[in-house]
C-alpha positions as CSV (number, residue, x, y, z in Angstrom):
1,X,1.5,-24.0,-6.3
2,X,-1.8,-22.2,-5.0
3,X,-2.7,-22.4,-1.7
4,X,-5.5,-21.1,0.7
5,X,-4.5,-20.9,4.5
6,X,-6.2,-19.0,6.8
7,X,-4.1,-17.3,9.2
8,X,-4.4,-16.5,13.1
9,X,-2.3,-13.5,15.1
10,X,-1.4,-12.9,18.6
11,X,-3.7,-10.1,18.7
12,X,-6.8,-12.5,17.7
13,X,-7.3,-11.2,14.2
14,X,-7.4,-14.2,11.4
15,X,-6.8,-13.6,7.7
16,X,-6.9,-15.6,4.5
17,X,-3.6,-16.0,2.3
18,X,-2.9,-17.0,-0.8
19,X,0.7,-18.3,-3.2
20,X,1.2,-17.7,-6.6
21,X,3.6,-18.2,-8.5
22,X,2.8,-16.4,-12.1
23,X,0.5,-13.7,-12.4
24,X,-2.0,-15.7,-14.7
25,X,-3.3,-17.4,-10.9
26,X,-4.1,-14.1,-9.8
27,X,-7.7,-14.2,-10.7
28,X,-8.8,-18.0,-9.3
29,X,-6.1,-17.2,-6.5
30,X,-8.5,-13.6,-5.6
31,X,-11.5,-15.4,-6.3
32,X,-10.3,-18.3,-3.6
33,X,-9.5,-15.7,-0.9
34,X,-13.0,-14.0,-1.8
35,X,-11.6,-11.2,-3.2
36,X,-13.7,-10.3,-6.8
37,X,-15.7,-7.6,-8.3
38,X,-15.1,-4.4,-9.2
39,X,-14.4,-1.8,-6.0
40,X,-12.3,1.4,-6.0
41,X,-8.5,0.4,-5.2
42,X,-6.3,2.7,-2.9
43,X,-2.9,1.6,-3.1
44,X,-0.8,2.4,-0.5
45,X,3.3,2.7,-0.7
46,X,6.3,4.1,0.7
47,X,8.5,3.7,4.6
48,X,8.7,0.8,5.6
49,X,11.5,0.3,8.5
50,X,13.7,3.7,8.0
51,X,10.5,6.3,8.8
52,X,12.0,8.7,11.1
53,X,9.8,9.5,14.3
54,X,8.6,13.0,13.7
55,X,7.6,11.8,9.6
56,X,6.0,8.7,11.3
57,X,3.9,11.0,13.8
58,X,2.8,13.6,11.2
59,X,1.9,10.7,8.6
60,X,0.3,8.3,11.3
61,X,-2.6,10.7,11.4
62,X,-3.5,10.7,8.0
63,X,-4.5,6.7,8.1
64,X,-6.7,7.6,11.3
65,X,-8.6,10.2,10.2
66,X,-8.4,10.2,6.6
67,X,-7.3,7.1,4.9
68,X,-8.9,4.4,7.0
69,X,-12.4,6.5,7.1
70,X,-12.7,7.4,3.2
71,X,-12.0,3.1,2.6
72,X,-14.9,2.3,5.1
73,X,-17.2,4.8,3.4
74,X,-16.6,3.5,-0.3
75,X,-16.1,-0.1,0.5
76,X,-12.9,0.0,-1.2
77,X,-10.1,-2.1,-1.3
78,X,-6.5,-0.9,0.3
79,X,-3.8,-2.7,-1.0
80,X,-0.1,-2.8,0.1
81,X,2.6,-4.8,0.9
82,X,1.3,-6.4,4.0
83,X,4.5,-6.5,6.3
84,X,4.5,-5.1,10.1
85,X,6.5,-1.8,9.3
86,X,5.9,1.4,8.7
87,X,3.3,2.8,6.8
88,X,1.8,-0.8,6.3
89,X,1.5,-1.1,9.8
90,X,0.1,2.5,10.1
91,X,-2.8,0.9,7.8
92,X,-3.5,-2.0,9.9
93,X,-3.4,0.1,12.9
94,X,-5.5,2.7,11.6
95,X,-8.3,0.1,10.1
96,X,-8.4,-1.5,13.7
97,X,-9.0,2.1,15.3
98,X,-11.8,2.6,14.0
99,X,-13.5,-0.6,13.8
100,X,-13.4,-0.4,9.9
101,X,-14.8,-3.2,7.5
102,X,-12.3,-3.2,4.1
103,X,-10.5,-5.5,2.8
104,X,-6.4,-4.8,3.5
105,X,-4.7,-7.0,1.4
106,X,-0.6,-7.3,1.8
107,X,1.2,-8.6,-1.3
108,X,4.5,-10.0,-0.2
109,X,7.5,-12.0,-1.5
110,X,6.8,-15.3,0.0
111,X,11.1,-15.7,1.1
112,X,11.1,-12.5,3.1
113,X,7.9,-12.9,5.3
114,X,7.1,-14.8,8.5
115,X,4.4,-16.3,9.0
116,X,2.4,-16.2,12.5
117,X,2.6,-19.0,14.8
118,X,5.4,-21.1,13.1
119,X,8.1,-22.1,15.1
120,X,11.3,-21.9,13.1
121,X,10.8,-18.7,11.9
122,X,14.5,-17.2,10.5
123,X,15.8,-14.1,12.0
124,X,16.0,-12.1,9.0
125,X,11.7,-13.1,7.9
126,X,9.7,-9.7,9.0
127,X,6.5,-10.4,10.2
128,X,2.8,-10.0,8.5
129,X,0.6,-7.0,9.9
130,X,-1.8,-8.8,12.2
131,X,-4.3,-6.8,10.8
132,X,-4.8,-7.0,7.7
133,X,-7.3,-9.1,6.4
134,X,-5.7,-10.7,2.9
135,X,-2.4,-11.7,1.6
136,X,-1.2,-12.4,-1.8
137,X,2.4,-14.2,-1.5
138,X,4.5,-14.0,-4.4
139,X,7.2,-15.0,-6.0
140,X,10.9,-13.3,-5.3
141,X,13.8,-13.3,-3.0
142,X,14.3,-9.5,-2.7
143,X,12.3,-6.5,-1.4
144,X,11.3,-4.7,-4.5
145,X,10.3,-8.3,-6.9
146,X,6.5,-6.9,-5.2
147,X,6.4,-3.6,-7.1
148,X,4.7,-4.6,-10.2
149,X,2.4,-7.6,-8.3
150,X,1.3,-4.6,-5.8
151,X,0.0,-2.8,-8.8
152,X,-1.1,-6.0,-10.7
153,X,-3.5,-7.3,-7.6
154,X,-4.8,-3.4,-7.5
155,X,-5.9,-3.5,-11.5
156,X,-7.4,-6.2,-10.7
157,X,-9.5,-5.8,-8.0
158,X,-10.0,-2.6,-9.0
159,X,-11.6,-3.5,-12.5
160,X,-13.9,-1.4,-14.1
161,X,-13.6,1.0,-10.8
162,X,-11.3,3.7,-10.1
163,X,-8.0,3.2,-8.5
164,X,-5.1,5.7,-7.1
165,X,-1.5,5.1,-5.4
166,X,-0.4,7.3,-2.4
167,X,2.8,7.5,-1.9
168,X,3.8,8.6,1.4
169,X,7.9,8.7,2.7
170,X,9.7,5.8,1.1
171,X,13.2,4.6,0.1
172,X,14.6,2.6,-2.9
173,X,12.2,-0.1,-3.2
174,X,9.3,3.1,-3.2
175,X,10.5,4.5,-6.6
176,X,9.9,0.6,-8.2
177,X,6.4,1.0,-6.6
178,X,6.2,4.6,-8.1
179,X,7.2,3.2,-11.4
180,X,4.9,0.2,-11.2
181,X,1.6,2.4,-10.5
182,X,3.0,4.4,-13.2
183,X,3.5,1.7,-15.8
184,X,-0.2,0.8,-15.3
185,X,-1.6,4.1,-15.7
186,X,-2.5,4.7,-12.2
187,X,-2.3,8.2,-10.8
188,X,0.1,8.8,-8.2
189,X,-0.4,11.0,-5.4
190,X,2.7,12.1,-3.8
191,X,2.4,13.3,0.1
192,X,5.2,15.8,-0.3
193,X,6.2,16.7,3.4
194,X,6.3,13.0,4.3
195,X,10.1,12.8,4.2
196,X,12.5,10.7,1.6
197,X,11.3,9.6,-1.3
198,X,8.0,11.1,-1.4
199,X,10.0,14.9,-1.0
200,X,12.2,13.8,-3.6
201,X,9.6,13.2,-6.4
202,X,7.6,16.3,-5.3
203,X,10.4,18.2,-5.7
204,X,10.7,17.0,-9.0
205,X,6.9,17.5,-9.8
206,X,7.7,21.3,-9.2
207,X,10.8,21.2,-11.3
208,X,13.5,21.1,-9.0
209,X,14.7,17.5,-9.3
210,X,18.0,16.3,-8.7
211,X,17.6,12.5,-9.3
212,X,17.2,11.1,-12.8
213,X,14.1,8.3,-11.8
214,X,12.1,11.6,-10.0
215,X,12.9,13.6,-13.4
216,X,11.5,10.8,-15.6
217,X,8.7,10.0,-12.4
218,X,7.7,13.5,-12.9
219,X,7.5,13.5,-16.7
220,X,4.9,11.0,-17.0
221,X,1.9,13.3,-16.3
222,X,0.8,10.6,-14.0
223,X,1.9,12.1,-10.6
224,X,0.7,14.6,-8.5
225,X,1.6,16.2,-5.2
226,X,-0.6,17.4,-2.3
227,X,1.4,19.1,1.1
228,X,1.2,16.5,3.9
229,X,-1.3,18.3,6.1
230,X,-0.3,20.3,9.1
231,X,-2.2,19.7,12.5
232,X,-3.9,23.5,12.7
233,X,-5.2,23.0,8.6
234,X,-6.7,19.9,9.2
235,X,-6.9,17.2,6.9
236,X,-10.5,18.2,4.7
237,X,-8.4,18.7,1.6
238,X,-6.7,15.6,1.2
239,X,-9.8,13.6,2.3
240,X,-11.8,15.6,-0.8
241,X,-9.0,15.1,-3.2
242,X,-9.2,10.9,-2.3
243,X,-12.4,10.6,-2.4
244,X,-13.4,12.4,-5.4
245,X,-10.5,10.5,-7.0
246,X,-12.0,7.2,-6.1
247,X,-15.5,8.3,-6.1
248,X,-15.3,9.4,-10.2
């Protein structure tokens, strides 16, 4: 079933959604939700609800003054996965902040999300990020069954342009996203610094991996790592790295 509904927060914002249900829809589904071309594509994964308070400070910068900024300036496309936690909602946030203009597209399993203004809402549904501006609900009954439509939605809008993953944090379900970006050839970029996860596969990237996914993660030549920032360094380096990356 394919659907178009245009959604309303509490904060005012209003986005479009779409359903599918096989990944064949994706392009008319896009296309409906007017979503098409060929942009650069940042995809953005990792925490989500378990992002301890000192990672979620030291990251939360990084969407301000980096991420958010470099999207405006290429007109690019942010994709993630659209729910009001953690690094998604650091996205929304950030895009907000400073009045930006992209299109943030969530791709979510349909079962696990609530939607805004409807009454009998389950106490288990998380809610969408008020503000983003797109989202793609898919198929699936588990956190994770979004990995590979994440990275499928991202080819696509991508195209013919550039696209990269940044990986920030993250727990189980980010090593399917990691695998996902992977298994379409999209570089990775690892924010080692940024806790979990993230620390994990850089380790791994510098040969000192302990888990068996990061050691095959690391193997695939389509990872990299770059030190979360500190304050007193600034953030120029990352910012160059991105941007060249999806400037190419």
């Amino acid at each position: 079933m394919k659907s178009c509904l245009k959604l309303t927060f509490d904060n005012g914002q209003t986005a479009l959604l779409t359903r599918v249900e096989q990944q064949a829809e994706l392009p008319n589904a896009l296309e409906e939700i007017g979503l098409g071309g060929s942009r650069p594509v940042l995809v953005v994964v990792g925490g989500a609800s378990n992002i301890s308070e000192a990672d979620f400070l030291r990251i939360q910068r990084l969407f301000v003054e980096v991420l958010a900024p470099i999207a405006e300036t290429l007109g690019a496309y942010v994709v993630d996965g659209g729910t009001d936690v953690g690094i998604m909602r650091m996205m929304g946030a950030a895009r907000t902040q400073i009045g930006a203009k992209f299109a943030l597209v969530g791709v979510t399993p349909e079962s696990k999300v609530a939607l805004p203004n409807h009454s009998e809402t389950a106490a288990d549904l998380i809610p969408l990020e008020p503000n983003h501006t797109h989202f793609v609900l898919v198929p699936g009954n588990d956190w994770g069954d979004e990995s590979p439509w994440i990275s499928c939605v991202a080819t696509m809008l991508a195209n013919d342009a550039p696209s990269i993953t940044l990986l920030l944090n993250g727990g189980e379900i980010t090593f399917k996203d990691a695998f996902s970006s992977v298994d379409s050839g999209r570089l990775v970029i690892v924010i080692a610094g940024s806790g979990r996860t993230a620390d994990i596969l850089a380790d791994a990237l510098r040969g000192k991996a302990s888990d068996e996914r990061a050691k095959k993660l690391a193997k695939s030549g389509t990872l990299q790592y770059i030190d979360l920032p500190d304050v007193e360094k600034g953030v120029e380096n990352l910012g160059k790295l991105i941007k060249g990356l999806l400037s190419n």
